[in-house]
N, C-alpha and C positions, 0 to 999 in steps of 0.2 A: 878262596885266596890260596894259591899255590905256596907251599910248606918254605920251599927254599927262598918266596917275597917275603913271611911271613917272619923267616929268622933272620933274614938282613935287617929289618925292621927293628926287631929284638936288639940286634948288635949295634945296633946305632943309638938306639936307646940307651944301651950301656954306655957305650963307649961317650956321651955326653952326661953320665950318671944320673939319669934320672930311673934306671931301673939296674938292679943288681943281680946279678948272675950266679948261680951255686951250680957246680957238674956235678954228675954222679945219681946214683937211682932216684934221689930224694930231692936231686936237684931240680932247679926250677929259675921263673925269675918274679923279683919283688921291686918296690920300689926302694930307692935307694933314700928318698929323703919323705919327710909328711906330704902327703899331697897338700897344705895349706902354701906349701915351701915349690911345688911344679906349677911352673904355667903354660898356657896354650901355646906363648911364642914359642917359648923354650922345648916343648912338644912335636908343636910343627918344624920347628929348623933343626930340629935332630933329626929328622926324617926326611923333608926334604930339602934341604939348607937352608941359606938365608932370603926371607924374602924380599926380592928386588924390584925395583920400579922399572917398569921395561916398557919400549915399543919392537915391537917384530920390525927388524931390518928392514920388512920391504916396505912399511908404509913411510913414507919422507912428505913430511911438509915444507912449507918456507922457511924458512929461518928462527923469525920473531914465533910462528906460530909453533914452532915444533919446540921453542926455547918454553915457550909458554907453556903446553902440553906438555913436555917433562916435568917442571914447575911442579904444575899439578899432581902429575900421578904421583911426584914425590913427596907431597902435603898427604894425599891419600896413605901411601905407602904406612907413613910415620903414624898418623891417626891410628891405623891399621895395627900395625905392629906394638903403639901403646894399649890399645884397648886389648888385645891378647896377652898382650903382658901385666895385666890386674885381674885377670880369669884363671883362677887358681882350680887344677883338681876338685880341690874341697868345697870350690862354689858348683861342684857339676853334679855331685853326689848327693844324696837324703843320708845324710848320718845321724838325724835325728834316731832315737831309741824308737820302735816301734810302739805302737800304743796298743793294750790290752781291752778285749770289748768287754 
């Protein structure tokens, strides 16, 4: 991944606070809240906006059917967007303590 995709990335992260920014030699970035607190939606639309229910321009149905097809993908859309928004960081991770043999 090229360095200069890699800090737009970072800075959009920030700039929706889910990760926090420190300059200087020791600087770095962190998370800004508990990952139990970031969710996926919240993740993905820092990065790449919000996600939309779309058909490409060029495909056109009839009317009722395209009213229909919209309909739907925007039932999908919201499914979508809720079930990433109940997936927390902290459901992604083993933070369990390790176990000693």
């Amino acid at each position: 991944m090229p360095e200069r995709f890699l800090l737009q990335i970072l800075r959009d992260l920030t700039k929706q606070r889910i990760l926090q920014s420190t300059r200087g030699g020791g600087g770095g970035f962190m998370l800004e809240r508990p990952p139990r607190e970031i969710s996926l939606l919240e993740i993905i639309e820092a990065i790449d906006g919000p996600i939309a229910t779309g058909l490409p321009s060029k495909i056109n149905f009839p009317n009722e059917t395209d009213r229909r097809v919209r309909s739907e993908l925007e039932r999908i859309t919201e499914v979508v967007r809720s079930r990433l928004a109940t997936i927390h960081l902290s459901d992604l991770f083993d933070t369990a303590p390790a176990e000693t043999a």
